[in-house]
C-alpha positions as CSV (number, residue, x, y, z in Angstrom):
1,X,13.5,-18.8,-43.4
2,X,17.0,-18.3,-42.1
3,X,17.1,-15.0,-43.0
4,X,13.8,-14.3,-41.2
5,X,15.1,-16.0,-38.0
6,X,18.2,-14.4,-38.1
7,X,16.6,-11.4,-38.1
8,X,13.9,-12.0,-35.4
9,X,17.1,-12.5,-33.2
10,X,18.1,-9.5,-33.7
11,X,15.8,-7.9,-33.0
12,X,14.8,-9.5,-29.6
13,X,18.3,-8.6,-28.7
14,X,18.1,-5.0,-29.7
15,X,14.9,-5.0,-28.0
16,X,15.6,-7.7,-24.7
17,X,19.4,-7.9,-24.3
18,X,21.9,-5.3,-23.6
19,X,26.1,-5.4,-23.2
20,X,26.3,-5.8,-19.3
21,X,23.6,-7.2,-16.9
22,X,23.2,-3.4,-15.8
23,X,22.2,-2.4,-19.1
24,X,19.6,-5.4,-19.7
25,X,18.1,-4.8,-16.5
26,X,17.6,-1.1,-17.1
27,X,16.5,-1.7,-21.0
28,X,13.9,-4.3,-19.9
29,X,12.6,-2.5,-16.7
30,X,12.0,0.3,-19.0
31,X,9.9,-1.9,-21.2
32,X,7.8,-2.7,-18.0
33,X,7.2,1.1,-16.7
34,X,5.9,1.1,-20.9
35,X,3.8,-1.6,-20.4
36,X,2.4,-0.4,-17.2
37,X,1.4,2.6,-19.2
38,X,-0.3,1.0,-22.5
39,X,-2.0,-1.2,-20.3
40,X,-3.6,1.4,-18.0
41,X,-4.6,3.5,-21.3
42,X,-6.2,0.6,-22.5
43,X,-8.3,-0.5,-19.5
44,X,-10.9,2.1,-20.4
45,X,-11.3,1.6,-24.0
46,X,-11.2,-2.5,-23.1
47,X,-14.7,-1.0,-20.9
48,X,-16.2,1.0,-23.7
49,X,-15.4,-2.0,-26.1
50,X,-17.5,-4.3,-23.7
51,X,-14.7,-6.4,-23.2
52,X,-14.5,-6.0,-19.7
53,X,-17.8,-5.4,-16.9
54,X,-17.9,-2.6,-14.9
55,X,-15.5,-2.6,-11.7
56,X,-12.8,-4.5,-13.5
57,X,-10.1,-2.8,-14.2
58,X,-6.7,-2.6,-15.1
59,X,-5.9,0.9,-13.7
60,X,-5.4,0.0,-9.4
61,X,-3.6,-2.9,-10.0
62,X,-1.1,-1.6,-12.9
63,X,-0.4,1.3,-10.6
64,X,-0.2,-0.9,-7.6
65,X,2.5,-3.4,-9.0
66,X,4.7,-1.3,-11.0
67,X,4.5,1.7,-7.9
68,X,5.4,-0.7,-5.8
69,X,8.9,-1.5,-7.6
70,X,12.3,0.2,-7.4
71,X,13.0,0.1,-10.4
72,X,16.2,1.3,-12.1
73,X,16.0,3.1,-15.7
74,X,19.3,3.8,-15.7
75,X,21.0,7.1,-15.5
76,X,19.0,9.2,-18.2
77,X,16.8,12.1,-16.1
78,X,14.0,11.4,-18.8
79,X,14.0,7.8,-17.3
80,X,13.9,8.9,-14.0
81,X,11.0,11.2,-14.8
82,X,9.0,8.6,-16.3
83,X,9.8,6.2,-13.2
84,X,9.3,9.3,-10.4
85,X,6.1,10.2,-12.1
86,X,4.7,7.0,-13.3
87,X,1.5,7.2,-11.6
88,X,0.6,10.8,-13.4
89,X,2.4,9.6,-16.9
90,X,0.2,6.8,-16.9
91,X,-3.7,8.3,-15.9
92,X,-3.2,11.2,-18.5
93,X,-5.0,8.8,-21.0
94,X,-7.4,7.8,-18.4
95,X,-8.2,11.8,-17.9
96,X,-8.3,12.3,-21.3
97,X,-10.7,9.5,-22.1
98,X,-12.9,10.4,-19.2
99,X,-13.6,14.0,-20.5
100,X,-13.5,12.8,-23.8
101,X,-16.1,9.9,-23.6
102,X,-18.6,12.1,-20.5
103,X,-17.6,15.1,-20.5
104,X,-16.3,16.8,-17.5
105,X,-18.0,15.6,-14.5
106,X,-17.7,16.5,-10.6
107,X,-17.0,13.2,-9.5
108,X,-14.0,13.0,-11.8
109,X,-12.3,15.0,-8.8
110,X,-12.5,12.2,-6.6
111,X,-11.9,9.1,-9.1
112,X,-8.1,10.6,-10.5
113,X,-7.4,11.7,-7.0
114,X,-8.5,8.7,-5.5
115,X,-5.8,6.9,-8.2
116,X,-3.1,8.9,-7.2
117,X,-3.5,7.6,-3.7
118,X,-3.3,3.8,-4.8
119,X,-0.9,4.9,-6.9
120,X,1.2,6.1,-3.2
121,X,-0.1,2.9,-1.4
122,X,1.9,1.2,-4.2
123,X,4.8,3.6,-3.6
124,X,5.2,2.6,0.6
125,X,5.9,-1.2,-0.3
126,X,9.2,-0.3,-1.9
127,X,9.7,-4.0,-2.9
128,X,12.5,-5.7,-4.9
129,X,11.9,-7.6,-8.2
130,X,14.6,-9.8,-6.7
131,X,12.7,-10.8,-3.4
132,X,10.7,-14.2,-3.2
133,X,7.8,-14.3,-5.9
134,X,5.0,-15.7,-3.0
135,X,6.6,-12.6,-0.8
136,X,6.4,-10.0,-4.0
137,X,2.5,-11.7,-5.0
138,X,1.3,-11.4,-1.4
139,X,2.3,-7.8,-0.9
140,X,0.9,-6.1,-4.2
141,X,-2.1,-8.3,-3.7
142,X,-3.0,-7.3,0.0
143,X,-2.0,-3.6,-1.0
144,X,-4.1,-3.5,-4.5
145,X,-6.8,-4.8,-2.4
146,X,-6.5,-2.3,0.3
147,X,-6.4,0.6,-2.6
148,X,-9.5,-0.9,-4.4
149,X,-11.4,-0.4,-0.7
150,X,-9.9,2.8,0.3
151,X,-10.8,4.1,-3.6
152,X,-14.2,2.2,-3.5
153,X,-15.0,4.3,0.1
154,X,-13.9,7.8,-1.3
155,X,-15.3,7.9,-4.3
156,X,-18.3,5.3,-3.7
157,X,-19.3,6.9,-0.8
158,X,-17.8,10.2,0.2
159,X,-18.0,11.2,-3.4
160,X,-20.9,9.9,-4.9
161,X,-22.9,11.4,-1.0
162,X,-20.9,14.2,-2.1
163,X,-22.0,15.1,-5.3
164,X,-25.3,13.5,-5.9
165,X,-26.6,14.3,-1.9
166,X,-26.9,10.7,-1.3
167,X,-26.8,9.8,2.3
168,X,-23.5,8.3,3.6
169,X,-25.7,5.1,4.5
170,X,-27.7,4.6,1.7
171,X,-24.3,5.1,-0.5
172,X,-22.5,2.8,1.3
173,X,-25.1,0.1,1.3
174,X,-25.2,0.8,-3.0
175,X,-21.3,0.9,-2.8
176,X,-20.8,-3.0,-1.4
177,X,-21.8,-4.7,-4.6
178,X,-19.6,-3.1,-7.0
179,X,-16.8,-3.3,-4.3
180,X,-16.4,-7.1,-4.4
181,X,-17.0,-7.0,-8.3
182,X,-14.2,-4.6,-8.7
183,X,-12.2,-6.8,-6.6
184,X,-12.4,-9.1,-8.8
185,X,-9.7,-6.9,-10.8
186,X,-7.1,-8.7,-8.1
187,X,-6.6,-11.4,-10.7
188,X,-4.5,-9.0,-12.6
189,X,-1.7,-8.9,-9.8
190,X,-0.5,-11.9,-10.4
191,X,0.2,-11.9,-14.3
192,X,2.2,-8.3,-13.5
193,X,4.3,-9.3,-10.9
194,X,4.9,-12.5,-12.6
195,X,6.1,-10.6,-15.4
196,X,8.0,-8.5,-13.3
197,X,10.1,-11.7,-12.1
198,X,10.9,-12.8,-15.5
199,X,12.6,-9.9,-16.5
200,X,15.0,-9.5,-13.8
201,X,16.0,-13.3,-15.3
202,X,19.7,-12.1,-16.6
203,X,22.4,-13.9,-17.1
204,X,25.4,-13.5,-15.4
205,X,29.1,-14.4,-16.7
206,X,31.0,-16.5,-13.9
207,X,34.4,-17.2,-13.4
208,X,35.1,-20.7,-13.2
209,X,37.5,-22.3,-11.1
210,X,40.2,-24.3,-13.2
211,X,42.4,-26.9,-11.4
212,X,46.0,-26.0,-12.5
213,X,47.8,-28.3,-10.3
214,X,45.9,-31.3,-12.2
215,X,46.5,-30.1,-15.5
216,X,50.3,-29.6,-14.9
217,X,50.8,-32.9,-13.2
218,X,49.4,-34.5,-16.5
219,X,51.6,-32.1,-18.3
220,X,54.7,-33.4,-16.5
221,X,53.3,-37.0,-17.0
222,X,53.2,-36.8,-20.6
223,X,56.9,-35.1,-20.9
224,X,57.9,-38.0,-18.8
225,X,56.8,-40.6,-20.8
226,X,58.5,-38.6,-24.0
């Protein structure tokens, strides 16, 4: 069992820790742009599984979060792709699932377009994982939520009147329950940025102040007394 443990240490070191607090912050905020990924190729098979209803999604608020992050990958250019490009890295599998579960549809043009542009919503905050949780939760919130409405409105509306001929009325009117199901997907903002907080949790080695004139007065003391 020792074995095992010591082992299972390892590992979580290899795989959470680095040699300065650069390095773990870099290692672990690569782990997070990775997760941002699995978890936004997942949300559609979670919705052909049944496991999630229609409207709520992973997708807007994984790209919201993570987009709106600086974060640092260190100073590898494949890093700094994956990070620069996050957004188009992590719908691939959402393209690819779309064509390969319906086929390619017209209204495809305005659901992967329409999450690019949450995707740059997310991009404008610009945040810092080291800024006030309450701060970091209200911002991704209120922007996911504006990105949910702003996709919901051009693809909903403009697209669906766009491609099926539906008047813009009528579509909206269709449009407003499946709006305030899908944002229902908010309550995935504050697991990520949560997340997000607890990585950037490194310690820090600190010089400690050491009183030398106390030491050496006992010093003297006890060479006295000799």
């Amino acid at each position: 069992m020792e074995g095992i443990a010591r082992a299972m240490r390892r590992i979580s070191e290899k795989i959470w820790g680095g040699r300065t607090p650069d390095g773990v912050l870099s290692k672990r905020f690569k782990i997070f742009v990775l997760l941002g990924i699995f978890l936004i190729g997942i949300s559609k098979l979670l919705y052909l599984a049944g496991i999630t209803f229609p409207n709520l999604e992973l997708v807007i608020p994984t790209l919201v979060v993570i987009g709106s992050f600086s974060l640092y990958c260190g100073p590898s250019k494949f890093w700094r792709g994956v990070t620069r490009y996050f957004g188009v890295i992590a719908l691939i599998s959402v393209f690819l699932i779309d064509l390969g579960v319906w086929g390619l549809r017209p209204i495809w043009a305005f659901t992967w377009s329409g999450f690019i542009i949450c995707w740059f919503l997310g991009m404008r905050n610009k945040l810092s994982m080291f800024d006030r949780f309450k701060k970091l939760l209200w911002r991704t919130t209120l922007t996911a939520a504006v990105a949910i409405i702003i996709f919901d409105i051009y693809t909903g509306v403009f697209g669906w009147s766009l491609v099926h001929g539906t008047g813009l009325a009528a579509a909206f009117l269709l449009q407003i329950p499946f709006t305030l199901r899908h944002l229902c997907s908010l309550v995935f903002v504050p697991p990520l940025v949560g997340l997000g907080k607890l990585m950037v949790k490194v310690k820090i080695p600190v010089s400690v102040a050491v009183a030398v004139r106390a030491q050496t007065g006992t010093h003297m003391r006890r060479v006295k007394g000799r």
